[in-house]
TORPA-4810 file (N, C-alpha, C, O; in nm, 3 decimals):
<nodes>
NODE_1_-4.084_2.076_6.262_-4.019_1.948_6.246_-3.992_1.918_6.098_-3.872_1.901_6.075_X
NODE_2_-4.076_1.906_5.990_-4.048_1.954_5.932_-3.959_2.015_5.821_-3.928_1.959_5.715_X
NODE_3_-3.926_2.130_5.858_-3.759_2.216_5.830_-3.673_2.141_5.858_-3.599_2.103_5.767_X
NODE_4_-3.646_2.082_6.029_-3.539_1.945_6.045_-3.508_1.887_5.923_-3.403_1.905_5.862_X
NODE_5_-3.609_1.812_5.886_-3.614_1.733_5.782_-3.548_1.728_5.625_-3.483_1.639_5.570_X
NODE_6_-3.583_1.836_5.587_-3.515_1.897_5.440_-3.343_1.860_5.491_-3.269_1.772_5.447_X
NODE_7_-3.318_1.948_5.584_-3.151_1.912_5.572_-3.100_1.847_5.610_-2.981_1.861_5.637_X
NODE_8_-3.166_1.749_5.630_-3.136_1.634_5.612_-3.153_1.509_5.560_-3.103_1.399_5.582_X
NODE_9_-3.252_1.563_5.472_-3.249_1.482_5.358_-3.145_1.487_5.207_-3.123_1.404_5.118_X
NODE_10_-3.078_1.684_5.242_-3.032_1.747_5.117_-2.862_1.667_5.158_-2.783_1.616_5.079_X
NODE_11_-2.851_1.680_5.300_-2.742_1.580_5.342_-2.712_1.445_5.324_-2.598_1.410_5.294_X
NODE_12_-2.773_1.394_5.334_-2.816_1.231_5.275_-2.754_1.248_5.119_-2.642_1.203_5.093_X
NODE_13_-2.847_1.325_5.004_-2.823_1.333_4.887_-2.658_1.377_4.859_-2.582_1.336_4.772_X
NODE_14_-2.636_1.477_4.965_-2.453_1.524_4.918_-2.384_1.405_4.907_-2.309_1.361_4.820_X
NODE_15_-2.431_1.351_5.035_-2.325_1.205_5.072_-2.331_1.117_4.978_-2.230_1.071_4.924_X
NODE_16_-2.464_1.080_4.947_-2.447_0.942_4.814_-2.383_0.998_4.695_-2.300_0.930_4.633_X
NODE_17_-2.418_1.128_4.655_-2.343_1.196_4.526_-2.268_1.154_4.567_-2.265_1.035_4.535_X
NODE_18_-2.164_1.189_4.651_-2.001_1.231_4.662_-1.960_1.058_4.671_-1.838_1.040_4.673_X
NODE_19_-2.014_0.975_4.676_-1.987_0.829_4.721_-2.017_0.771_4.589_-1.931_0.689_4.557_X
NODE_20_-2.112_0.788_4.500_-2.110_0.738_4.359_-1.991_0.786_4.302_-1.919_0.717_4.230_X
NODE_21_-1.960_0.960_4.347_-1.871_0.943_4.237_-1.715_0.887_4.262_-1.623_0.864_4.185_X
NODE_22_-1.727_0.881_4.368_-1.601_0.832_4.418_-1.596_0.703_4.366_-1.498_0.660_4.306_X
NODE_23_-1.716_0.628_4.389_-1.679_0.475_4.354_-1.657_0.467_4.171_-1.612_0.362_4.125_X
NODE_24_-1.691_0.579_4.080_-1.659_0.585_3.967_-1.510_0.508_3.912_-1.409_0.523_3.980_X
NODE_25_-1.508_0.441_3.810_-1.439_0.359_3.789_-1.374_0.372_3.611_-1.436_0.433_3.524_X
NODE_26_-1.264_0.314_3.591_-1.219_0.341_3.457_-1.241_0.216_3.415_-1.197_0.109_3.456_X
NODE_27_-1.350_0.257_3.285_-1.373_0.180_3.132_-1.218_0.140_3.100_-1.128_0.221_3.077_X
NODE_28_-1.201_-0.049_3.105_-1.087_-0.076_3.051_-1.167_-0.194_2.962_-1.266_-0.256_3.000_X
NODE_29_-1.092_-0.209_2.829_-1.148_-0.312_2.734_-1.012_-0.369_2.693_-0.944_-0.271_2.662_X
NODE_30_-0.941_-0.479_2.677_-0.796_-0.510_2.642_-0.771_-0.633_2.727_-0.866_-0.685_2.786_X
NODE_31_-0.635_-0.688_2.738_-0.553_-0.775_2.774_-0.536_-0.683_2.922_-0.571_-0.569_2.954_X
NODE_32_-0.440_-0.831_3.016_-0.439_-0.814_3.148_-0.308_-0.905_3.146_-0.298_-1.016_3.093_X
NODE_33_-0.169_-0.808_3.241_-0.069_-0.893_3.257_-0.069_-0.852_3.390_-0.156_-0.786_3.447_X
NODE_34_0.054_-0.903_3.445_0.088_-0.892_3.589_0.126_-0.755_3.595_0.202_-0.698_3.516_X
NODE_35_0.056_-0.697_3.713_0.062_-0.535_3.753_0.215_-0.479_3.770_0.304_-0.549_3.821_X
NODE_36_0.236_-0.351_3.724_0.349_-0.265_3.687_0.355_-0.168_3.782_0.247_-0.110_3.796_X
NODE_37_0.430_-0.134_3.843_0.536_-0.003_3.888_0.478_0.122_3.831_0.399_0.193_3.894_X
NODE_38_0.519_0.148_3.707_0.590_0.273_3.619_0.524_0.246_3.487_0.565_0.163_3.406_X
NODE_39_0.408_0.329_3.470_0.351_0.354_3.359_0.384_0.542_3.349_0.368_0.644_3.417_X
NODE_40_0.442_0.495_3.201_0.511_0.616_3.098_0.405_0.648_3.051_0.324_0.575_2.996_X
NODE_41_0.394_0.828_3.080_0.237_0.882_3.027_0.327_0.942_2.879_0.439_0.991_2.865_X
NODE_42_0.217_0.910_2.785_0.263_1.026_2.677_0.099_1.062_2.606_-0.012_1.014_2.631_X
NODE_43_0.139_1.152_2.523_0.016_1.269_2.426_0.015_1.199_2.325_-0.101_1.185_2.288_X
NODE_44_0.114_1.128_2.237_0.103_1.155_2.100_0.137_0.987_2.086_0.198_0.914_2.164_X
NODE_45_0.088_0.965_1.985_0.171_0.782_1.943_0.314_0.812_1.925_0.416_0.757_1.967_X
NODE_46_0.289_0.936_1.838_0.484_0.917_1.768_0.558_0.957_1.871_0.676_0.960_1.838_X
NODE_47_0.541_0.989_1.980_0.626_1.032_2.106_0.678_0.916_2.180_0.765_0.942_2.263_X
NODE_48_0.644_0.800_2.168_0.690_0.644_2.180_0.799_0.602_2.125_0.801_0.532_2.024_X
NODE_49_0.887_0.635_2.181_1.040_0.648_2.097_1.097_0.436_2.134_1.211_0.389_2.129_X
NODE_50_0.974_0.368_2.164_1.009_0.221_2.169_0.903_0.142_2.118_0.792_0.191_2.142_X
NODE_51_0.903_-0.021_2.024_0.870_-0.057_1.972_0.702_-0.151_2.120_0.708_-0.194_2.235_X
NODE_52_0.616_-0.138_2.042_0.521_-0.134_2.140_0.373_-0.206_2.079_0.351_-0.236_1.961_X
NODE_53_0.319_-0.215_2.149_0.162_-0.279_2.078_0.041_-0.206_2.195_0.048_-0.187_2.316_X
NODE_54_-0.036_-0.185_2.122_-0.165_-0.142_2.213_-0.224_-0.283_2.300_-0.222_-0.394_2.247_X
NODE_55_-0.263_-0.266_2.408_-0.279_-0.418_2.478_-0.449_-0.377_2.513_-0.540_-0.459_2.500_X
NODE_56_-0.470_-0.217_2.564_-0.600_-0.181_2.566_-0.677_-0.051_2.515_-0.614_0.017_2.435_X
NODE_57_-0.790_-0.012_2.546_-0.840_0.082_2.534_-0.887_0.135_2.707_-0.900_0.053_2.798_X
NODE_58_-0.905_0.263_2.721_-0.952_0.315_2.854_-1.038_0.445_2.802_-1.034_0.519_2.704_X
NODE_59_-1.103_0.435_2.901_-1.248_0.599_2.915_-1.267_0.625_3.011_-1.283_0.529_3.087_X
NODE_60_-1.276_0.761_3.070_-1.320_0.757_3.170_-1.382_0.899_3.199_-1.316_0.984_3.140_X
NODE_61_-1.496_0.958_3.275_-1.590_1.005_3.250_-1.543_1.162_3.319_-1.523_1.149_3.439_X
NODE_62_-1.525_1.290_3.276_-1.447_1.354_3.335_-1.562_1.411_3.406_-1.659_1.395_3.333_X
NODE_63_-1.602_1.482_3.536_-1.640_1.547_3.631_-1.572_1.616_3.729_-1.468_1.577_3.781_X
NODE_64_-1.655_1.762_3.765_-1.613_1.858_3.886_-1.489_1.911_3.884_-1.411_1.899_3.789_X
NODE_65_-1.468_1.964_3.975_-1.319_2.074_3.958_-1.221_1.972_3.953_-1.215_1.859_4.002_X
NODE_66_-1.134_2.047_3.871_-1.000_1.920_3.821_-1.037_1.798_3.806_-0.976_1.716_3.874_X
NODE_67_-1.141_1.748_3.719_-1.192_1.672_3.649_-1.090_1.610_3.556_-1.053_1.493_3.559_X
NODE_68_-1.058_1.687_3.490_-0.919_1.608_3.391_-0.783_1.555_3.433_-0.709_1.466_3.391_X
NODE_69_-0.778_1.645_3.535_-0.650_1.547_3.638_-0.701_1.405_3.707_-0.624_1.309_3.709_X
NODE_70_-0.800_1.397_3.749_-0.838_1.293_3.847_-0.868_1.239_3.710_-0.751_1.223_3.675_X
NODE_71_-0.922_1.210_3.633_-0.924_1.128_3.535_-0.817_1.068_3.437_-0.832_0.963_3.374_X
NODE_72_-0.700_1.155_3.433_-0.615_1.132_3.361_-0.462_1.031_3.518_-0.367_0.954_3.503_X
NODE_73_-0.505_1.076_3.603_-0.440_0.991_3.742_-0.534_0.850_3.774_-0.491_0.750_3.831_X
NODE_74_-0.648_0.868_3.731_-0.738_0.699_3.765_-0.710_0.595_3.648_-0.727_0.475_3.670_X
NODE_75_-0.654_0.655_3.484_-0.646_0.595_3.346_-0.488_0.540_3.425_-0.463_0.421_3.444_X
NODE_76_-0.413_0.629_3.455_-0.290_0.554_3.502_-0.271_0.459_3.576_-0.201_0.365_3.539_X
NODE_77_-0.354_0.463_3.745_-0.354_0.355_3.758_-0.418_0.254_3.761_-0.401_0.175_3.854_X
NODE_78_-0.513_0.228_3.658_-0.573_0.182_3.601_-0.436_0.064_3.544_-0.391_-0.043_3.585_X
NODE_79_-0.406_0.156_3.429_-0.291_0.098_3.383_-0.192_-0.003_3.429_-0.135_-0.103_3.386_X
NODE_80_-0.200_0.072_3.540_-0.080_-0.019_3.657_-0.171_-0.138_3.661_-0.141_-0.234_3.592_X
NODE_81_-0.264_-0.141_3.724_-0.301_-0.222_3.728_-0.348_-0.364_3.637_-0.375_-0.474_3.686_X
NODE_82_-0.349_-0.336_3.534_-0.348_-0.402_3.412_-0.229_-0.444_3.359_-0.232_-0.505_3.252_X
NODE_83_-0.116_-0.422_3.420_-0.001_-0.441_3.303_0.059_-0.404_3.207_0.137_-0.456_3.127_X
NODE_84_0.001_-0.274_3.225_0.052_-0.176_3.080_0.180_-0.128_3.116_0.188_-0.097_3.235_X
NODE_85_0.323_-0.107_3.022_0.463_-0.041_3.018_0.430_0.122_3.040_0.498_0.202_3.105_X
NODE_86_0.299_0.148_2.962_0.256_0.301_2.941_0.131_0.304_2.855_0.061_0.209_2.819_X
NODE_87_0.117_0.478_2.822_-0.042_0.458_2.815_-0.014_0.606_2.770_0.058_0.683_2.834_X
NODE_88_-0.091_0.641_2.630_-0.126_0.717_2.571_-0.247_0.769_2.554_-0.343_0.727_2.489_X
NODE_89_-0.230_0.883_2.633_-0.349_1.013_2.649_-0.425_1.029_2.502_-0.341_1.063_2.419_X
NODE_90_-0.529_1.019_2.456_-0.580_1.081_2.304_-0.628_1.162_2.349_-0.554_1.250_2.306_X
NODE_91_-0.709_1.219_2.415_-0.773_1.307_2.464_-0.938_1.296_2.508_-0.999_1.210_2.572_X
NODE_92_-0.980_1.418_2.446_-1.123_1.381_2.524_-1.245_1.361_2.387_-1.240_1.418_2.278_X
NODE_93_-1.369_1.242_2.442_-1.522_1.266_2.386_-1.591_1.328_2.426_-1.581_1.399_2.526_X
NODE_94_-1.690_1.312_2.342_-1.808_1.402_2.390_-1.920_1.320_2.372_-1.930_1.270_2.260_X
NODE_95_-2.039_1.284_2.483_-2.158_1.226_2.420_-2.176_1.125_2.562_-2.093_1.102_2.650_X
NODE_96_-2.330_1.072_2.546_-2.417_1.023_2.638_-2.521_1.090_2.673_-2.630_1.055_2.628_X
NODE_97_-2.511_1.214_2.771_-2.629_1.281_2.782_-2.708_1.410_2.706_-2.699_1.440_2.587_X
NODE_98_-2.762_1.455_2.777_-2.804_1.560_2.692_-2.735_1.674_2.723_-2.728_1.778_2.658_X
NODE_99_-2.676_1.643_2.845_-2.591_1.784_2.894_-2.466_1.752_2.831_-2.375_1.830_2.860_X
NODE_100_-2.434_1.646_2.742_-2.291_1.597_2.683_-2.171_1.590_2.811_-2.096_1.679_2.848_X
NODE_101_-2.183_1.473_2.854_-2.077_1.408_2.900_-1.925_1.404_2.833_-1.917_1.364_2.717_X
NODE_102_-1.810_1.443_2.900_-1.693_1.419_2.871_-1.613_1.334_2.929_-1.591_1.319_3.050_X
NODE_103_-1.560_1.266_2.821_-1.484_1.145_2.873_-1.331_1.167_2.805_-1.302_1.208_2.692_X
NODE_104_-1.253_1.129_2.903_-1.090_1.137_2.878_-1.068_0.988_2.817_-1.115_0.897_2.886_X
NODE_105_-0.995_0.949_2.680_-0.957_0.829_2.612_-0.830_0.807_2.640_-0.767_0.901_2.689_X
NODE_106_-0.763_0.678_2.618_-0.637_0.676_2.604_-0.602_0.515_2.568_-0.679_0.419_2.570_X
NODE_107_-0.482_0.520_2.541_-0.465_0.323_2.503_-0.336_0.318_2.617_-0.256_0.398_2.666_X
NODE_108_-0.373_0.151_2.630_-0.276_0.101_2.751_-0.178_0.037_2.664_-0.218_-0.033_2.571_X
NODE_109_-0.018_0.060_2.694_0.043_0.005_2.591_0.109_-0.088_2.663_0.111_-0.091_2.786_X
NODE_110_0.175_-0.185_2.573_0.293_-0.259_2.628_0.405_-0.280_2.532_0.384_-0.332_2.423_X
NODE_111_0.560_-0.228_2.583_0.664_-0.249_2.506_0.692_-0.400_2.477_0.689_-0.484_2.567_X
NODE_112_0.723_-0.436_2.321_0.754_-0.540_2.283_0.902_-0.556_2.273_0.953_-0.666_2.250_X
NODE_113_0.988_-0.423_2.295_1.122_-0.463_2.273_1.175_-0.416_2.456_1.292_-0.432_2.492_X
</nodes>
């Protein structure tokens, strides 16, 4: 009885993992307008070929296979959700644990012209 037991306890543990990380959420610090459509991804500031202001900052914690896609798709709509025109990728940190955590950065922008 016993043996029963273990696997299903190791089951229990998959499930809450996989449910924390799902409920994982994007670090937003900034201003909040009415939610957007169409947030314009770009890499670089100078690739902003329109006059613009930073409205936020975003982080978000990269994990597991294709880790940087799902993180760089949750900063977006994130975005949307905030009111940002677009949102510039900086890339990634490093730091928190001891195993060094990576986190994807980026700023939420909004066009002024």
């Amino acid at each position: 009885m016993k043996n029963m037991t273990l696997p299903k306890i190791m089951g229990a543990l998959i499930v809450a993992l996989l449910t924390f990380q799902a409920c994982m959420t994007v670090s937003y610090v900034g201003d909040r307008y009415q939610p957007t459509e169409q947030v314009d991804v770009y890499y670089a500031e100078k690739d902003v070929n329109t006059a613009y202001r930073v409205i936020g900052h975003l982080s978000e914690k990269v994990s597991g296979l294709k880790g940087e896609e799902r993180a760089k798709q949750r900063i977006i709509a994130k975005c949307r959700e905030v009111g940002a025109d677009g949102v510039i990728i900086l890339g990634f940190e490093y730091g928190g644990s001891e195993e060094t955590d990576e986190y994807q950065k980026a700023q939420a922008i909004k066009y002024t012209e």
